[in-house]
mmCIF file of the N, C-alpha and C atoms, coordinates in Angstrom:
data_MODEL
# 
_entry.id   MODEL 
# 
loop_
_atom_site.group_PDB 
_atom_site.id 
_atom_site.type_symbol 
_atom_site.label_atom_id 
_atom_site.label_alt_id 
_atom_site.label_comp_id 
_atom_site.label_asym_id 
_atom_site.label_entity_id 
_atom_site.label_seq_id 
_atom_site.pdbx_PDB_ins_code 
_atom_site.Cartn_x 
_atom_site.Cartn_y 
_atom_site.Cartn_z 
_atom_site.occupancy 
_atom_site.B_iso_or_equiv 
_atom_site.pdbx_formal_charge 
_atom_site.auth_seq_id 
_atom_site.auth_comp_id 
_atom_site.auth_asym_id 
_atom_site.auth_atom_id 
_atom_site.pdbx_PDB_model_num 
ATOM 1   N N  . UNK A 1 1  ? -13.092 -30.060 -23.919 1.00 0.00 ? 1  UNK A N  1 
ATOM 2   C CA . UNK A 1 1  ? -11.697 -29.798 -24.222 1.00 0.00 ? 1  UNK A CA 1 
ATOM 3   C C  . UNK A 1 1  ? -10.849 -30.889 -23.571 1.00 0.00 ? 1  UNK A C  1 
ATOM 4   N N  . UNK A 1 2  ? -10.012 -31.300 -24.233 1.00 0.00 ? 2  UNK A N  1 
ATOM 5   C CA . UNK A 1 2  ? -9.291  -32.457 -23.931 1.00 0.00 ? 2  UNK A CA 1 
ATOM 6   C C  . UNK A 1 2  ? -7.669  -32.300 -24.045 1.00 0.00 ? 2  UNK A C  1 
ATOM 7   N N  . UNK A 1 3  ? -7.149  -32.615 -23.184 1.00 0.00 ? 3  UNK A N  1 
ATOM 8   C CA . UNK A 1 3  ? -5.182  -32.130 -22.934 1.00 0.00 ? 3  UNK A CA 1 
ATOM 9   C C  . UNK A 1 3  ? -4.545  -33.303 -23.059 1.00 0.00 ? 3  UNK A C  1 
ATOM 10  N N  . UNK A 1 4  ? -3.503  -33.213 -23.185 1.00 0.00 ? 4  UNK A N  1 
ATOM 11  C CA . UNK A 1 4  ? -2.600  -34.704 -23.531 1.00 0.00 ? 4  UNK A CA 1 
ATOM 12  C C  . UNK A 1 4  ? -1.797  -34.652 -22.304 1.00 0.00 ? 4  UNK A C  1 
ATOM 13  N N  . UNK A 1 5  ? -1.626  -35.843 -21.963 1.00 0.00 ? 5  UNK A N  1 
ATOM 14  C CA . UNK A 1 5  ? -0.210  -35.768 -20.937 1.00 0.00 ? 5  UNK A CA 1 
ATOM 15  C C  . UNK A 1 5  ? 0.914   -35.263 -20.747 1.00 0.00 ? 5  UNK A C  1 
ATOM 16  N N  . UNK A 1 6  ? 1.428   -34.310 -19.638 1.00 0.00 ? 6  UNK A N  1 
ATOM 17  C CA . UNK A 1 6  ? 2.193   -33.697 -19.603 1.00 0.00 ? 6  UNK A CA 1 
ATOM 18  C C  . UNK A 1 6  ? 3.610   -34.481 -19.774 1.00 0.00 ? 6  UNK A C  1 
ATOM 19  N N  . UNK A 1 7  ? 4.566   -33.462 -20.395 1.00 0.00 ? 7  UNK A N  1 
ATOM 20  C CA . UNK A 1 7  ? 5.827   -33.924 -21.228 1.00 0.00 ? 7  UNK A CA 1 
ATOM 21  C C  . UNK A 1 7  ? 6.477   -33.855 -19.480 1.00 0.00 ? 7  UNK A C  1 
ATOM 22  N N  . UNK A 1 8  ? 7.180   -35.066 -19.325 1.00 0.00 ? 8  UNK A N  1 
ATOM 23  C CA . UNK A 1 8  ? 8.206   -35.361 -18.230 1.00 0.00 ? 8  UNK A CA 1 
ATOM 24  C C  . UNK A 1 8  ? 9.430   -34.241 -18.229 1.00 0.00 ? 8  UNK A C  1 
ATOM 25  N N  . UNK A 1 9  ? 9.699   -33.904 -17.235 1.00 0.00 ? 9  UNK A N  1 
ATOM 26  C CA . UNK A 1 9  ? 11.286  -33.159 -17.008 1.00 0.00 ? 9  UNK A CA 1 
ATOM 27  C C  . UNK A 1 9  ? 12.440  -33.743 -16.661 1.00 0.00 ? 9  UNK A C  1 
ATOM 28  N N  . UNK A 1 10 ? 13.256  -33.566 -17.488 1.00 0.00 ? 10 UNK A N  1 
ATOM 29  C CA . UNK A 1 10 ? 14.288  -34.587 -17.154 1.00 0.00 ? 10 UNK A CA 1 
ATOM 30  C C  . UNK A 1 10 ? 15.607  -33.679 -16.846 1.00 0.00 ? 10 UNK A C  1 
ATOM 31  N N  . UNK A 1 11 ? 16.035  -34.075 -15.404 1.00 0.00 ? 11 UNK A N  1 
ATOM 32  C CA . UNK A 1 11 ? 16.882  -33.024 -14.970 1.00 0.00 ? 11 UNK A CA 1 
ATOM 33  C C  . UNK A 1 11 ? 18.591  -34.367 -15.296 1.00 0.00 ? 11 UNK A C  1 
ATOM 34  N N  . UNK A 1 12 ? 19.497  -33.471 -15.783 1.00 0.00 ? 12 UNK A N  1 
ATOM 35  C CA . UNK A 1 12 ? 20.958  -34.307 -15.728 1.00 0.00 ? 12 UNK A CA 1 
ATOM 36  C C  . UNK A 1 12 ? 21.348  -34.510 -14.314 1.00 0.00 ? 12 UNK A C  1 
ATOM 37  N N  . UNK A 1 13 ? 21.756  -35.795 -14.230 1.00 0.00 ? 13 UNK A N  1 
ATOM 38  C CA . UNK A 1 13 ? 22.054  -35.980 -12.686 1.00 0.00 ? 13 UNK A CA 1 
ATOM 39  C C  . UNK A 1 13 ? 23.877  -36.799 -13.109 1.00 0.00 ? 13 UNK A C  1 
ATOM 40  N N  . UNK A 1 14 ? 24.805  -36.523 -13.706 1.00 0.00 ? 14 UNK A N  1 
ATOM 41  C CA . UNK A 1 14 ? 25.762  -37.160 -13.821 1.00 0.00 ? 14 UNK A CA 1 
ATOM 42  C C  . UNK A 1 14 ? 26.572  -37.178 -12.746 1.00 0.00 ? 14 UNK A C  1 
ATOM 43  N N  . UNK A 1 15 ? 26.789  -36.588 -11.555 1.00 0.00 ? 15 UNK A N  1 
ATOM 44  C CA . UNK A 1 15 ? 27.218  -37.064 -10.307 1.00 0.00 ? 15 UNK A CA 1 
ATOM 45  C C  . UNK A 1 15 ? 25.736  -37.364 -9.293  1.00 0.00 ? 15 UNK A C  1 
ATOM 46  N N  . UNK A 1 16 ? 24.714  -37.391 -9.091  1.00 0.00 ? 16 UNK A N  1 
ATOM 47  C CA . UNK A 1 16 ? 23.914  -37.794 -8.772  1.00 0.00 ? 16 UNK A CA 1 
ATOM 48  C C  . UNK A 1 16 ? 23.247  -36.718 -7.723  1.00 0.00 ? 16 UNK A C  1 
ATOM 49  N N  . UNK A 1 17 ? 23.875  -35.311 -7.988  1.00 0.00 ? 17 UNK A N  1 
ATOM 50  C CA . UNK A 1 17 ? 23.231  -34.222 -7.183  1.00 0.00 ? 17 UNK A CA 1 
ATOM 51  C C  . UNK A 1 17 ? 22.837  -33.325 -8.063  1.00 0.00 ? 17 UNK A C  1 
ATOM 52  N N  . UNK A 1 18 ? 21.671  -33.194 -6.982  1.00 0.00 ? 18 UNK A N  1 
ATOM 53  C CA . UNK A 1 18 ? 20.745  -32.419 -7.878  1.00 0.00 ? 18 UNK A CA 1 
ATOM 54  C C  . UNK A 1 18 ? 21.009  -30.665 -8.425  1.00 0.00 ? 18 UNK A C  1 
ATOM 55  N N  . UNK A 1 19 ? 21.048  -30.361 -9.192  1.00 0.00 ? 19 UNK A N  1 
ATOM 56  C CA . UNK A 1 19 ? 20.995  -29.101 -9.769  1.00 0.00 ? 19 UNK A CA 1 
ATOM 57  C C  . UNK A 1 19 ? 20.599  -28.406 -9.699  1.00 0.00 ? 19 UNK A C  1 
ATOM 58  N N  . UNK A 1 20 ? 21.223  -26.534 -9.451  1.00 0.00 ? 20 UNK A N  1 
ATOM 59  C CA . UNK A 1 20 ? 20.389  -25.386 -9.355  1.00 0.00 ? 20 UNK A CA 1 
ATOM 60  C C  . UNK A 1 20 ? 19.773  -25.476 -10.828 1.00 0.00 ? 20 UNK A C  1 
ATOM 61  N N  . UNK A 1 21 ? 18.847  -24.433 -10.761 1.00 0.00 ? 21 UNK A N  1 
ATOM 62  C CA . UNK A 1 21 ? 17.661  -24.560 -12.095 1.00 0.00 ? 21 UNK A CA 1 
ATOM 63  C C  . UNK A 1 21 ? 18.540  -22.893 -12.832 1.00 0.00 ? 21 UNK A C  1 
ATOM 64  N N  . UNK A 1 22 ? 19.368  -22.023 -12.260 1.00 0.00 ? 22 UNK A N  1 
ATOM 65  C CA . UNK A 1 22 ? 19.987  -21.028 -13.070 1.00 0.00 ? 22 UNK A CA 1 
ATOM 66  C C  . UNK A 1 22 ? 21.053  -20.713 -12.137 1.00 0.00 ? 22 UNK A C  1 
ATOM 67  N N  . UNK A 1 23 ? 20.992  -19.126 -12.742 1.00 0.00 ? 23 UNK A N  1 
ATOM 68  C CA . UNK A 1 23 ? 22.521  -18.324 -12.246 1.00 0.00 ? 23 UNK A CA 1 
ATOM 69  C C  . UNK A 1 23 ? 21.920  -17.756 -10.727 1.00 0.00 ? 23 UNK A C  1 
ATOM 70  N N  . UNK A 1 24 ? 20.961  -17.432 -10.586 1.00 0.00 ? 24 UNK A N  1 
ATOM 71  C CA . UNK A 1 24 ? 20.525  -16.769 -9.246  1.00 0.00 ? 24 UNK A CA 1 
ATOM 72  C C  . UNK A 1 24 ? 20.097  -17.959 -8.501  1.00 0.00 ? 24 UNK A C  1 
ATOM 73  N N  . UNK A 1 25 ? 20.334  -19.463 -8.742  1.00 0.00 ? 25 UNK A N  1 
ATOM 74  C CA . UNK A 1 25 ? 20.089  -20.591 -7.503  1.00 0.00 ? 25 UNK A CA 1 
ATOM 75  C C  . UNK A 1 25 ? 21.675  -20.836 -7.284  1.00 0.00 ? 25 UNK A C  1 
ATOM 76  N N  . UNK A 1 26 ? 22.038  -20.939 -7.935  1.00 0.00 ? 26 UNK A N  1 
ATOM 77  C CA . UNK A 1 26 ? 23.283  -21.348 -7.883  1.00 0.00 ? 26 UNK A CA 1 
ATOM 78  C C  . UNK A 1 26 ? 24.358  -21.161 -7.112  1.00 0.00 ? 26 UNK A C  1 
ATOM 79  N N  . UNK A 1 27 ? 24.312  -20.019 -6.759  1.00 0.00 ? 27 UNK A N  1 
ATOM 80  C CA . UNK A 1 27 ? 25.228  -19.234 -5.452  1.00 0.00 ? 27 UNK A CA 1 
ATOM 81  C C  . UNK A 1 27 ? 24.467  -19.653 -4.129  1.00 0.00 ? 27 UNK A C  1 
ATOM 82  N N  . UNK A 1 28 ? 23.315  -19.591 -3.772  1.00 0.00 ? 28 UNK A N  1 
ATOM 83  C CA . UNK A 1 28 ? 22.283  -19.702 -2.834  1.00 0.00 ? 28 UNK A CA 1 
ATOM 84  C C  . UNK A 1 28 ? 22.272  -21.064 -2.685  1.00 0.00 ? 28 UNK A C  1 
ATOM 85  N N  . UNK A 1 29 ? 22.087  -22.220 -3.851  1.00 0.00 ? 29 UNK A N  1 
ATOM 86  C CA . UNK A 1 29 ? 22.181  -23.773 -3.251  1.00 0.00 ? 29 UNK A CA 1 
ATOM 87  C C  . UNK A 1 29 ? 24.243  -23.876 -2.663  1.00 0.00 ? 29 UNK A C  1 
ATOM 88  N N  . UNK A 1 30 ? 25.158  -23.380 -3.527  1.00 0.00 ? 30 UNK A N  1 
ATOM 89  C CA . UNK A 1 30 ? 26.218  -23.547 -3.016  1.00 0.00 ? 30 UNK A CA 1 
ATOM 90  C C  . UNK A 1 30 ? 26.201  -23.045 -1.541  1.00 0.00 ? 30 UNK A C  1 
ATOM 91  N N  . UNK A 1 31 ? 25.605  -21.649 -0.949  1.00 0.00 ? 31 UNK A N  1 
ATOM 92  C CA . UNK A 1 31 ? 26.042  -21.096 0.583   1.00 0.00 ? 31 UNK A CA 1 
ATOM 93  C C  . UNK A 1 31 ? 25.388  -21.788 1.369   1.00 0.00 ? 31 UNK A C  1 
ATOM 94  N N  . UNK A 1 32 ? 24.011  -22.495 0.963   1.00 0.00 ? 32 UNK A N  1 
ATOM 95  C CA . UNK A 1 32 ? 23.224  -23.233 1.775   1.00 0.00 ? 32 UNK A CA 1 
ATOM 96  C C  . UNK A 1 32 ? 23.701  -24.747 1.900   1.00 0.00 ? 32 UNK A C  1 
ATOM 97  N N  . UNK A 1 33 ? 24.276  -25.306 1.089   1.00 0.00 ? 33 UNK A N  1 
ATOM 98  C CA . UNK A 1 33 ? 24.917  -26.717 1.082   1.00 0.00 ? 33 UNK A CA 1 
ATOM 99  C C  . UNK A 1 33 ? 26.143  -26.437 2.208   1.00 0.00 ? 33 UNK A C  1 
ATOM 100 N N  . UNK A 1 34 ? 26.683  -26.121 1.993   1.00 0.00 ? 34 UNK A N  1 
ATOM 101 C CA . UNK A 1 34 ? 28.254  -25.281 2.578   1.00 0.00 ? 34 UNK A CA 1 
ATOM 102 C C  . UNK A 1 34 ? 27.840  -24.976 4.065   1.00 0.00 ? 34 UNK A C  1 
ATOM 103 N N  . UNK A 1 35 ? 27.068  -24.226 4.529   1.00 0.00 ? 35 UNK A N  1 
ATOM 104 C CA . UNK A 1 35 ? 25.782  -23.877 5.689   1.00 0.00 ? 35 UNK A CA 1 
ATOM 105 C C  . UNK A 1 35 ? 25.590  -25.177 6.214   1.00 0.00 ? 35 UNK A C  1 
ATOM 106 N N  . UNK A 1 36 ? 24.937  -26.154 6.158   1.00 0.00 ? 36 UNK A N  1 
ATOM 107 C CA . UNK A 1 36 ? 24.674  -27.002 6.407   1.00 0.00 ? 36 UNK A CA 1 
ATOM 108 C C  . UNK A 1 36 ? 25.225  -28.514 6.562   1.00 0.00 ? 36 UNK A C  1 
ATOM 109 N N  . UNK A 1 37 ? 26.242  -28.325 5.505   1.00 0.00 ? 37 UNK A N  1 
ATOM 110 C CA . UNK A 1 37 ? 27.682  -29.052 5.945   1.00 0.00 ? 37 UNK A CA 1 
ATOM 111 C C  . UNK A 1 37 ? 28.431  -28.766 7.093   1.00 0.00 ? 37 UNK A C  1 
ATOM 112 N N  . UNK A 1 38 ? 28.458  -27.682 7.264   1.00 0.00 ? 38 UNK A N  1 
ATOM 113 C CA . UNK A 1 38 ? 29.413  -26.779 8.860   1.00 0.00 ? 38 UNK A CA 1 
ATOM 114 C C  . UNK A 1 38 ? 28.795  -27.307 9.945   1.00 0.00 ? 38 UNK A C  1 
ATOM 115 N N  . UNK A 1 39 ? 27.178  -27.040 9.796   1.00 0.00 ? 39 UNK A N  1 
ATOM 116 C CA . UNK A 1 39 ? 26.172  -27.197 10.885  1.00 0.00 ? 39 UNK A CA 1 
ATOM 117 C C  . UNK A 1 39 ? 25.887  -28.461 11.330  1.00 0.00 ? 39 UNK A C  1 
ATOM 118 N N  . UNK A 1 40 ? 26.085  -29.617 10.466  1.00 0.00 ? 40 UNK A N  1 
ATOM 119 C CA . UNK A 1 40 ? 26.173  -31.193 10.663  1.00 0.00 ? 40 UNK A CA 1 
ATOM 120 C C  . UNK A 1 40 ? 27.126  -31.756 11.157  1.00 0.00 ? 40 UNK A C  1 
ATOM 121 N N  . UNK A 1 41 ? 28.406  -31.192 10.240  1.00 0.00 ? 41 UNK A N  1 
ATOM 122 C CA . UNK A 1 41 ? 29.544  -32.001 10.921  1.00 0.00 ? 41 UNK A CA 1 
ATOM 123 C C  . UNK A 1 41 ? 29.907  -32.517 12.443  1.00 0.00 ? 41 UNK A C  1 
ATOM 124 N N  . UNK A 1 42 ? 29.343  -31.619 13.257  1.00 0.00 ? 42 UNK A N  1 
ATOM 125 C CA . UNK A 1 42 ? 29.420  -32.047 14.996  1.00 0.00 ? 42 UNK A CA 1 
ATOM 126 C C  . UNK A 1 42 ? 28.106  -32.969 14.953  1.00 0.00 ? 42 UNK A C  1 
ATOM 127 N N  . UNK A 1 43 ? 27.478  -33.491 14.155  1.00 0.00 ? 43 UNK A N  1 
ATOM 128 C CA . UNK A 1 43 ? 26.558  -34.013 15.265  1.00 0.00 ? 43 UNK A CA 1 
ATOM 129 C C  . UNK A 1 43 ? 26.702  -35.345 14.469  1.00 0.00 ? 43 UNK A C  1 
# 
């Protein structure tokens, strides 16, 4: 049995950050970006 090469994923990057994949990442990458922005800024 023989498979063909897998088809590439091509995610839109038009500001050059990367993307939640739905509606339930989406809130969770925003509180965690936001999280971690707070937590950096002092250092």
């Amino acid at each position: 049995m023989t498979t063909g090469a897998a088809a590439a994923i091509v995610y839109p990057e038009t500001d050059g950050m990367p993307l939640p994949d739905g509606e339930y990442q989406a809130p969770l990458y925003v509180r965690i970006v936001s999280i971690l922005l707070r937590r950096l800024r002092g250092e």
